[in-house]
Every structure is written in C-alpha cells, then in structure tokens.
N, C-alpha and C positions, 0 to 999 in steps of 0.2 A: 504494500500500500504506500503511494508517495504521502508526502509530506503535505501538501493539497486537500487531498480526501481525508487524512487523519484532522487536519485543521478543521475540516466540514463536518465531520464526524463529530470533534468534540464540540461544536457549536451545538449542534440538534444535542449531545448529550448534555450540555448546560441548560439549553430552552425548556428540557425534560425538570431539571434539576431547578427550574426556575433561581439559576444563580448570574445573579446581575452582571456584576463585575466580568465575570468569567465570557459570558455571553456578550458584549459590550467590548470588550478588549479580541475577541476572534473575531467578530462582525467590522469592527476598526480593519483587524487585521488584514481580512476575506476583500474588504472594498479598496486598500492597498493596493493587494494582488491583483482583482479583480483588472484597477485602472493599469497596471504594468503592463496587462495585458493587453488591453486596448490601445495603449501607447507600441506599444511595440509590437503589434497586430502580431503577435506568438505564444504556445503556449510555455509557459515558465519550465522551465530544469529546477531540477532540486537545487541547485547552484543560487539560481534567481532566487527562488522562493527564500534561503536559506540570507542572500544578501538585503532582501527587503525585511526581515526580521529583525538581522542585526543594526539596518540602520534605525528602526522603530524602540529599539534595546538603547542605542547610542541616544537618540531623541528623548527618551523616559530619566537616563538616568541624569543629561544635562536639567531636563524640569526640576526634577529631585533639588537638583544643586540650588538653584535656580528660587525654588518656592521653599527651601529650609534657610536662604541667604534673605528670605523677604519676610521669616520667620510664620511663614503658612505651613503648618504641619498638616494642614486635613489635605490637601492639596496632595503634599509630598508624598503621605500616605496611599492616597488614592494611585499614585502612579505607581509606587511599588509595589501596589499590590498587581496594577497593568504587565511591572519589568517582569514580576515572578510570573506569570502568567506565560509571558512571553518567551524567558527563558527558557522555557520545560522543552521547547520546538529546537533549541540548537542542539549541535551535537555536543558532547562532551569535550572541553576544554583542554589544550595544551597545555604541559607543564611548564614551567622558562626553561627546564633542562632541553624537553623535546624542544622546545620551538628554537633553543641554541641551538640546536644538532640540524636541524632543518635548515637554519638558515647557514651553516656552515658545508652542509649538503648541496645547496645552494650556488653559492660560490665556489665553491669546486665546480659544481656542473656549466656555469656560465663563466667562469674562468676570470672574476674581477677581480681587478688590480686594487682599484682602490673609492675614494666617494662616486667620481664620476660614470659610474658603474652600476650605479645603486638601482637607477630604473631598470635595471635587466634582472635582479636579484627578486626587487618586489611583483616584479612579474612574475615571475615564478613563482615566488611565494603565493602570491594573490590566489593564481589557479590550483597548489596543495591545500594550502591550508584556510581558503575561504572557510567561512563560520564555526572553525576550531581556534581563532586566538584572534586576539585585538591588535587589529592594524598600526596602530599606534605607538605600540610596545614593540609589534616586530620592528618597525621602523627604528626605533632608538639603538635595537638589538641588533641592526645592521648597517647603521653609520657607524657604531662603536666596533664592530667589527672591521669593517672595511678605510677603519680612521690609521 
C-alpha cells in the first residue's frame, strides 16, 4: 500500500473515530497532495509524497517557534499536536553516524575536492536520503567535510 492510500485510509479511520485534530491535519495534508498534483499534472512517487510532508513538518515546527516567541501556547500546542500527527508518515530517521557515513559515501562516489563541489554531493544526497534526515544538518555535515 503506498503512502497515499495509507494517508486516505487513516482519514476515513479518524472520520470513524470522530477525532478532530487527526482528521483536520490529513485533510490539510490530502489537499497539499491533492494540489501537487494538479500542478504538476502527475501522479506523486513516494518521493513526492514523502517531500510534501516534510516540508509541512518544517512549516509546523517554525509556527511552534514562532507562537511560543509570541508567548501563544494554545496555538503552539495545537501544531504539535498537527507535527506529531505528521510525523508518524516519514520514514525512520538517520543517525548523525549514518548520515556521516553517507555523506562521506558520497564524496567518494562524486569525487569532490572541496566546497565548490558541494552541489554535486547534495544531489546525491537529496535523491538517498530524501525524508530520512534534515537537509539542513546534512548541509553543515558536508561543508565541514568538504572544508
């Protein structure tokens, strides 16, 4: 079952479960999707699907920051309970050991020298370890490597 149907799946099992939040945060998530694919007149890969989550993950948890710096906690609340929700659809997370060993796997296989190189490393990267670790972190992981 893709990642798609399992998302559809648990909506109807929320509607059942008449649980708000739950239902409310897939229905968000389903009209995401939905518009990806209209925009991109295709149907989504698990790739897609898995990249439109995380940036919905990245989006909740800057709110988070965002409505506890404005001192709104029901606010903040409200989105972690969207981030947990959201979470439960990525795959299990990289360790920093794996995602050293990867990006050093990496480098070896595209042969970089040094910074100026670096877009060829996150390319690669991009396409392994899409929705297994934050882009973010690999990036620090691989200028400090390749420094």
């Amino acid at each position: 079952m893709g990642l798609k149907s399992q998302i559809e799946q648990d909506m109807r099992s929320a509607m059942k479960a008449r649980s708000e939040v739950q239902l409310s945060t897939l229905r968000l998530l389903l009209a995401a999707l939905k518009q990806q694919e209209i925009d991109s007149q295709l149907n989504l890969s698990e790739t897609d699907v898995l990249s439109i989550i995380e940036k919905m993950i990245k989006q909740r948890r800057e709110s988070i920051r965002i409505f506890l710096e404005a001192d709104r906690k029901e606010l903040a609340d409200k989105e972690q309970a969207e981030l947990d929700i959201l979470i439960t659809y990525m795959p299990e997370q990289l360790t920093e050991i794996e995602i050293r060993e990867a990006v050093q796997k990496a480098i070896d296989t595209t042969s970089a020298q040094g910074p100026r190189d670096m877009g060829k490393v996150m390319s690669l990267l991009k396409s392994e370890l899409s929705g297994k670790a934050d882009f973010s972190s690999i990036s620090g992981i691989v200028k400090e490597a390749l420094s």
